[in-house]
C-alpha positions in Angstrom: 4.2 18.4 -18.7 4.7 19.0 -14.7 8.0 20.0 -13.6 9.5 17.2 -11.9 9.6 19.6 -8.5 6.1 20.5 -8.9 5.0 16.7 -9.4 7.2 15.8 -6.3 5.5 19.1 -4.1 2.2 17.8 -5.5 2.9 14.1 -4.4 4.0 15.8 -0.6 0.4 17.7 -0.6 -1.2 14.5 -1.8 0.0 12.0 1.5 -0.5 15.8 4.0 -4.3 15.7 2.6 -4.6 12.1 3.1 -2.8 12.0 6.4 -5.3 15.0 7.3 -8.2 12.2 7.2 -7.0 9.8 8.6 -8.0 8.2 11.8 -5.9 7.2 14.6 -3.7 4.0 14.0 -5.5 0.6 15.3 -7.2 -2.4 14.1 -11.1 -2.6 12.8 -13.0 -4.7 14.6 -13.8 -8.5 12.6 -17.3 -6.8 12.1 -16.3 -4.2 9.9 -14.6 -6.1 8.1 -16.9 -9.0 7.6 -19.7 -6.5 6.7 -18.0 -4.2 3.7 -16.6 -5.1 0.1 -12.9 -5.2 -0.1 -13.2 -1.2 -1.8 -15.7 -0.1 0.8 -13.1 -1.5 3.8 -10.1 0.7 2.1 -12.6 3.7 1.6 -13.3 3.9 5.1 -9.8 4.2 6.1 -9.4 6.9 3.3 -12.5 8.2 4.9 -11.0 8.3 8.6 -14.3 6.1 9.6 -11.9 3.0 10.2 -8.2 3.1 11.7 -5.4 2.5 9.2 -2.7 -0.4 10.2 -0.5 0.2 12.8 2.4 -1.3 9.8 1.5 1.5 7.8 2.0 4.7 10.3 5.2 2.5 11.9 6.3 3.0 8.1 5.3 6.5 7.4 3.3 4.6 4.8 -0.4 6.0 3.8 -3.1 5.4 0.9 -3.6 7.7 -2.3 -5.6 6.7 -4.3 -8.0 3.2 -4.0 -10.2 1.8 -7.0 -11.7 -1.5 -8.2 -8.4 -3.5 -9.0 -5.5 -0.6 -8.2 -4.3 0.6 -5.2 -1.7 3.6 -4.8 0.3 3.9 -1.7 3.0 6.3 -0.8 5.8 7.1 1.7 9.3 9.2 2.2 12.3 6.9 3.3 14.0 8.3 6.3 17.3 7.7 8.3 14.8 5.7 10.1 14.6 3.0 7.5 18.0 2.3 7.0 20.0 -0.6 7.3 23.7 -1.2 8.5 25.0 -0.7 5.3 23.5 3.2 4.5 20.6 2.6 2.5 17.1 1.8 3.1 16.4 -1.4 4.2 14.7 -3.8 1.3 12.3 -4.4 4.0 10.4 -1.1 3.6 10.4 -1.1 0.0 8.2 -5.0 0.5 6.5 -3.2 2.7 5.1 -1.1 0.4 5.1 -2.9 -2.3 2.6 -5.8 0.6 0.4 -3.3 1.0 -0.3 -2.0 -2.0 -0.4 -5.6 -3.6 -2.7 -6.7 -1.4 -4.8 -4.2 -1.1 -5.7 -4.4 -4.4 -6.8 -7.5 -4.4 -8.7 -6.4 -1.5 -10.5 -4.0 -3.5 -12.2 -6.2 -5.7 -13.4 -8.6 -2.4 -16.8 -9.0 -1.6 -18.2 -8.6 1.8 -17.7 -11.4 4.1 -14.2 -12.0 2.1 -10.7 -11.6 3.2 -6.6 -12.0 2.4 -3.7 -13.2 3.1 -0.4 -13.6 1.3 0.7 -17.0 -0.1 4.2 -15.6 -1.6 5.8 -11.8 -2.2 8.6 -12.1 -5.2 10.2 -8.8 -4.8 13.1 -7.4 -7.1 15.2 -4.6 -6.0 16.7 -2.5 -9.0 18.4 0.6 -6.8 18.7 1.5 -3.5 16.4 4.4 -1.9 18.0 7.3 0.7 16.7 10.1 2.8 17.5 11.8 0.0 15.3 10.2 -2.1 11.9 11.9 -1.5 8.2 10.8 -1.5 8.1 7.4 -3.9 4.8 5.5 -4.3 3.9 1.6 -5.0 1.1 1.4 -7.3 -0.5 -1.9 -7.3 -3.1 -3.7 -10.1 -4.4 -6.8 -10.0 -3.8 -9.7 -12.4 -6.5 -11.8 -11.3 -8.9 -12.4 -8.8 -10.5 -15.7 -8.2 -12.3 -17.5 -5.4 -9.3 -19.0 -3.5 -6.6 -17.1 -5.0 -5.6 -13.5 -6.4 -2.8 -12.5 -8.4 -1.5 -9.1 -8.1 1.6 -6.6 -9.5 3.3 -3.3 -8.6 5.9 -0.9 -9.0 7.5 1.4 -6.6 8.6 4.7 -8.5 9.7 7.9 -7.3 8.8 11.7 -8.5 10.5 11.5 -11.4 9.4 8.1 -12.9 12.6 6.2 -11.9 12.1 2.5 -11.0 12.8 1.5 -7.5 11.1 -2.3 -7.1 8.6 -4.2 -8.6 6.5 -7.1 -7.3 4.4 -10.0 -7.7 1.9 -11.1 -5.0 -0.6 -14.6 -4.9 -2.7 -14.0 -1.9 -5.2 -16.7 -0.6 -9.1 -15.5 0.1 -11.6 -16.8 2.2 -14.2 -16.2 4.3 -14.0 -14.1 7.3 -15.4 -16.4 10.3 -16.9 -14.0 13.1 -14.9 -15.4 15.7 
């Protein structure tokens, strides 16, 4: 079994790859997103070939790991993040927990399909610090229809411990050109 400060070092070298390929922050063009599957969209922002959200670098927030139906995303809270009360704000954590959700259901989308949340149920078990390191939302989806998907995650840290978990039902349709 990996030492807990190996997996966490790993987890740090895993977003400094990732971040390596990314391209600048920005938003792909209706085209591109029209023209690929929901998996072939997220590759290409693994890839560098498309700009990740501007949401996601505002967060410190970045992809690890994309397949048909899961999604892995990770970030480190910061002071950044906090709220009045000295913790991180529950905000970030739904961030996460969005992006990941979503993207998943995005992965199993056709070409010419797209998403949008309907309703995020979000429960908060502890709170996360600066002090809590890298922690990652892995997302896998329940169900995917053609109006509506269903999707669930968990944000966890180095060591396994349970931050929040989600539900998502996001609405697809067709991407118009316009």
């Amino acid at each position: 079994m990996m030492e807990q400060a190996d997996k966490r070092q790993q987890w740090l070298d895993d977003a400094a790859a990732m971040r390596a390929n990314l391209a600048a922050p920005g938003v792909a063009d209706r085209a591109d997103l029209r023209g690929r599957s929901g998996i072939d969209f997220l590759k290409a922002i693994g890839s560098g070939a498309l700009p990740p959200a501007p949401i996601a670098h505002l967060m410190g927030i970045v992809p690890i790991s994309v397949e048909p139906g899961r999604t892995v995303f990770q970030g480190t809270p910061e002071l950044a993040h906090y709220n009045p009360s000295g913790v991180v704000h529950g905000g970030y954590a739904a961030t996460m927990l969005d992006t990941a959700l979503g993207c998943a259901i995005h992965t199993m989308l056709p070409a010419g399909k797209g998403y949008t949340t309907l309703e995020l149920k979000v429960n908060y078990l502890r709170a996360m610090t600066d002090k809590t390191g890298p922690v990652r939302a892995e997302a896998t989806v329940v169900s995917v229809g053609g109006q509506v998907g269903v999707a669930e995650a968990r944000i966890t840290d180095a060591n396994g411990k349970l931050y929040a978990f989600a539900t998502t039902t996001c609405l697809v349709f067709d991407i118009s050109a316009g």
